[in-house]
C-alpha positions as CSV (number, residue, x, y, z in Angstrom):
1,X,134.4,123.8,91.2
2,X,134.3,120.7,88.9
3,X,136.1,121.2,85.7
4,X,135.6,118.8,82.8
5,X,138.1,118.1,80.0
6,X,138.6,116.4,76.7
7,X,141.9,115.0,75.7
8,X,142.1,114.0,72.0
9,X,144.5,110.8,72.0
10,X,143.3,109.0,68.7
11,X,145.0,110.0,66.0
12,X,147.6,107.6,64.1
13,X,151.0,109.5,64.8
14,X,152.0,109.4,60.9
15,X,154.6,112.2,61.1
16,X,156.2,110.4,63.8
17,X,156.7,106.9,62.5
18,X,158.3,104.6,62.5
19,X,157.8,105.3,66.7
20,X,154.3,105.7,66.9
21,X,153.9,102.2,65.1
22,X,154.4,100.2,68.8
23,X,152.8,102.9,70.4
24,X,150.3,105.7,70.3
25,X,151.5,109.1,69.9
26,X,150.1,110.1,73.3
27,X,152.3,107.4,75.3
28,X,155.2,108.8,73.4
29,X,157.8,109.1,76.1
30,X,159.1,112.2,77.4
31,X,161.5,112.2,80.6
32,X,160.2,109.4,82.7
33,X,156.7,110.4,81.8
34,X,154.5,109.4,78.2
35,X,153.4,113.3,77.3
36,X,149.7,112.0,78.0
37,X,151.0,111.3,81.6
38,X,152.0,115.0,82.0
39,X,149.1,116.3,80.4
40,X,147.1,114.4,83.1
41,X,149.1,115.4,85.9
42,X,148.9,119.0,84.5
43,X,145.0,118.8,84.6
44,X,144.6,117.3,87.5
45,X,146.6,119.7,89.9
46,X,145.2,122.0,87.7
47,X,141.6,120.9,89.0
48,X,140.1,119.4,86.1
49,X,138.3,116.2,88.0
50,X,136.7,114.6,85.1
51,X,138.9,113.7,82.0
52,X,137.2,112.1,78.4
53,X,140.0,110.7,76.4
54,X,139.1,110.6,72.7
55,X,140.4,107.6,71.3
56,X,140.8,105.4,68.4
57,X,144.3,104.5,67.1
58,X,145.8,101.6,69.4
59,X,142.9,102.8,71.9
60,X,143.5,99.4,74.2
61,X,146.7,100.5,74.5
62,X,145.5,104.1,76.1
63,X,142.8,102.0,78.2
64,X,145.5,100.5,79.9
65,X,147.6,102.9,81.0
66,X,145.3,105.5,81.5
67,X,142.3,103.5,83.2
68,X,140.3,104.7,85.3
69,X,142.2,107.9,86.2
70,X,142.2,106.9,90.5
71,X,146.1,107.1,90.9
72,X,145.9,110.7,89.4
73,X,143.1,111.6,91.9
74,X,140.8,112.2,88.8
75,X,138.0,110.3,86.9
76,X,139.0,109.2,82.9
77,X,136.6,107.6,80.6
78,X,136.9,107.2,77.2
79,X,135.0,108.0,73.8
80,X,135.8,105.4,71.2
81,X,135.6,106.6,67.4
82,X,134.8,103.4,64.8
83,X,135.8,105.6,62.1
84,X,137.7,108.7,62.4
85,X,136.4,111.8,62.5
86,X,139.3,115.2,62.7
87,X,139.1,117.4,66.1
88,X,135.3,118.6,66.6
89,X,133.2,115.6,65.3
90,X,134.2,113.4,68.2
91,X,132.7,115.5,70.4
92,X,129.4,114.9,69.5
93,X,129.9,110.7,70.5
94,X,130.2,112.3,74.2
95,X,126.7,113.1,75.6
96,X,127.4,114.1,79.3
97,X,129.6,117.5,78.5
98,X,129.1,120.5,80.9
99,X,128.1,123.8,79.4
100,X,132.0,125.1,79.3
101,X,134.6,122.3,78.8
102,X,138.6,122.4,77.7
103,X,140.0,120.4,74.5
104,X,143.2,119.8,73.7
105,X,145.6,118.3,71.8
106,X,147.3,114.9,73.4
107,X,150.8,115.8,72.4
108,X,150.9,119.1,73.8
109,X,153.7,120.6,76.2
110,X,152.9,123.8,77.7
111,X,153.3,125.5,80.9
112,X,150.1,127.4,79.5
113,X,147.8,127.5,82.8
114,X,144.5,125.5,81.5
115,X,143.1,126.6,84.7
116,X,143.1,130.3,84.2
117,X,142.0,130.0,80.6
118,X,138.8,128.3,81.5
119,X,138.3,130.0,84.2
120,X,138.5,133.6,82.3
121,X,136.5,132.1,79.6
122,X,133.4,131.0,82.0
123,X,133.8,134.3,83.7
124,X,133.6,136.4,80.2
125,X,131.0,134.1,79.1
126,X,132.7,133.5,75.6
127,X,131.8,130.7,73.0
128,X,135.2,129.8,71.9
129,X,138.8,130.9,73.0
130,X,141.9,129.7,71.5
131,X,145.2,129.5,73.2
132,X,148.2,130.8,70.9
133,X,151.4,130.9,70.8
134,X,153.4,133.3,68.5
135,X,155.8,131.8,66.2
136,X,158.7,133.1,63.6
137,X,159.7,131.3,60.8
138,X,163.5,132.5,58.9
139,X,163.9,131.6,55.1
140,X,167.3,130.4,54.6
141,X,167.7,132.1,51.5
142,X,167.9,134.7,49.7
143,X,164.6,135.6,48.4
144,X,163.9,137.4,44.7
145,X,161.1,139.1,43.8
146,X,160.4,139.5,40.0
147,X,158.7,140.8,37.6
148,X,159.0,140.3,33.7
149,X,161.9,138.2,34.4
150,X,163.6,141.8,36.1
151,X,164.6,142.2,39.6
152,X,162.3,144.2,41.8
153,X,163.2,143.2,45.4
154,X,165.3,141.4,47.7
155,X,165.3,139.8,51.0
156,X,168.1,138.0,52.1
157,X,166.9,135.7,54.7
158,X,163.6,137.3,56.0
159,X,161.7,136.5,59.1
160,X,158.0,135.5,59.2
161,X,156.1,136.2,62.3
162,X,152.4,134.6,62.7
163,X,150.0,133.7,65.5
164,X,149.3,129.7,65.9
165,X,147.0,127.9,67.5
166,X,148.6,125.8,70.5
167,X,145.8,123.1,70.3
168,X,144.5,123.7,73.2
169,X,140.7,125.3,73.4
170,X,137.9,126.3,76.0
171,X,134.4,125.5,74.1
172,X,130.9,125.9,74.8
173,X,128.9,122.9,74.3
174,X,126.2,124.9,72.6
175,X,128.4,125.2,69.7
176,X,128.3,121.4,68.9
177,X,124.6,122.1,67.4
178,X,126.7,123.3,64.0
179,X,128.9,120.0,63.9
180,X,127.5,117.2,61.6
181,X,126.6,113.8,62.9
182,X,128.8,111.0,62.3
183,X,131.5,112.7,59.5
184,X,134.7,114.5,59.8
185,X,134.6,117.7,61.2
186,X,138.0,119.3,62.4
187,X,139.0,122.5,64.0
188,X,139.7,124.3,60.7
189,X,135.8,123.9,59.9
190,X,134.8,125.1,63.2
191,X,136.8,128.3,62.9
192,X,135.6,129.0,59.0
193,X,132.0,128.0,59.9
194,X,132.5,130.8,63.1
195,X,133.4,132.9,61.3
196,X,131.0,132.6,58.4
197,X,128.4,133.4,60.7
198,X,130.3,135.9,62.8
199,X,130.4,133.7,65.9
200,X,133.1,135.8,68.6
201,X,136.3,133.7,68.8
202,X,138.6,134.4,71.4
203,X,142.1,134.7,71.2
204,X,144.3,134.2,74.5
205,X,148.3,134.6,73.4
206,X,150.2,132.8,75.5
207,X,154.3,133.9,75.7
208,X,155.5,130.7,78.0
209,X,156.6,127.2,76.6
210,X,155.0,125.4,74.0
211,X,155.8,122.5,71.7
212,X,153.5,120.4,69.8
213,X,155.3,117.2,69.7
214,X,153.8,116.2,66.5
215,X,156.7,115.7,64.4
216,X,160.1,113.9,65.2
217,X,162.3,117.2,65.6
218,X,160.2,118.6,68.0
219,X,159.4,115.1,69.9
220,X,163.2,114.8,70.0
221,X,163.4,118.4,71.7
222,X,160.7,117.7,74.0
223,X,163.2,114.9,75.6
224,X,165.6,116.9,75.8
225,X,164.6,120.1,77.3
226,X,161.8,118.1,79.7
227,X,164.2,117.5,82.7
228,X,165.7,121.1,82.9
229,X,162.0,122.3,82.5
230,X,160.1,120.0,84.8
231,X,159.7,122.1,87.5
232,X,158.3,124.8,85.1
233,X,155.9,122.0,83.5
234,X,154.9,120.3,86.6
235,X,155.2,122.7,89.9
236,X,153.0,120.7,91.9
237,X,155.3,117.1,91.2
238,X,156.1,115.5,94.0
């Protein structure tokens, strides 16, 4: 079964300048691989034949590396954005997209399996499922709570546990009807919007690996942990 997916690779990079002024975020190296290389070996063993890259910021610079997809075994072509528009509103430049379709994130390393999530998502015939990762946060202080300028409460460094989005989606084209033409339009409106009008949004958590290489501490982590964890990232490497 063809499988069709959406790669967003345009955005600027700004959290991890100064690297990401030579080259775009998505050709970021990791290992021997840019992260976009692993994201496309991923997909392809993965059997997701037909790849859009989204981009914008240094797009040339995608073009060539990427191009046509053939020495992945997969077809790439590209969406260009003039101005830019978030997460969702690119998605209305592309006019070919199958009735189900993944989107993700271009910095994203996971050993999340992108196959079984669209697969259980065409099967349960949802409208929107989210792949999430569950994350804990520690405050390194002691923290007061007060009242009237009187103690009430303490915590000395307490943990905070929430659910996150791991930028990586299964969407139904249908849903592109409620995105506005030519403007920004990002994920966060998407969800609000859903859930304004009650729209069922499905949440898939995933417990394996996950970073969002987005900012420099967590790029730098990526390069080190990829070599111990490439055979858990990319089983099918040869």
């Amino acid at each position: 079964m063809s499988r069709r997916a959406v790669v967003l690779a345009g955005g600027q990079g700004s959290r991890l300048r100064p690297y990401t002024v030579v080259l775009p975020k998505p050709l970021m190296p990791i290992g021997e691989y840019p992260i976009l290389e692993v994201i496309l070996r991923q997909l392809s063993a993965q059997g997701f034949d037909h790849i859009t890259l989204a981009v914008n910021y240094q797009a040339e610079i995608v073009r060539a590396f990427c191009g046509d997809g053939a020495r992945w075994g997969i077809k790439i072509d590209y969406s260009l954005e003039t101005v830019p528009l978030s997460t969702i509103a690119p998605l209305r430049l592309i006019s070919d997209l199958p009735e189900s379709f993944l989107l993700m994130n271009g910095d994203v390393l996971t050993d999340l399996s992108m196959q079984k999530l669209y697969e259980e998502h065409v099967r349960q015939k949802r409208q929107f499922t989210i792949a999430a990762s569950e994350r804990t946060n520690i405050v390194d202080y002691g923290v007061l709570h007060a009242s009237n300028n009187q103690l009430v409460g303490f915590e000395e460094k307490p943990r905070f546990q929430y659910l996150v989005s791991m930028g990586v989606y299964i969407m139904n084209r249908s849903l592109l009807d409620h995105v506005p033409a030519g403007q920004k339009y990002g994920f966060d409106n998407l969800m609000l919007d859903m859930l304004a009008r009650k729209d069922s949004v499905h949440v898939e958590r995933h417990s394996g690996y996950w970073l969002d290489i987005g900012r420099v501490d967590d790029y730098m982590r990526a390069v080190d942990e990829f070599d111990d964890r490439r055979k858990q990232l990319l089983p099918d490497e040869r």
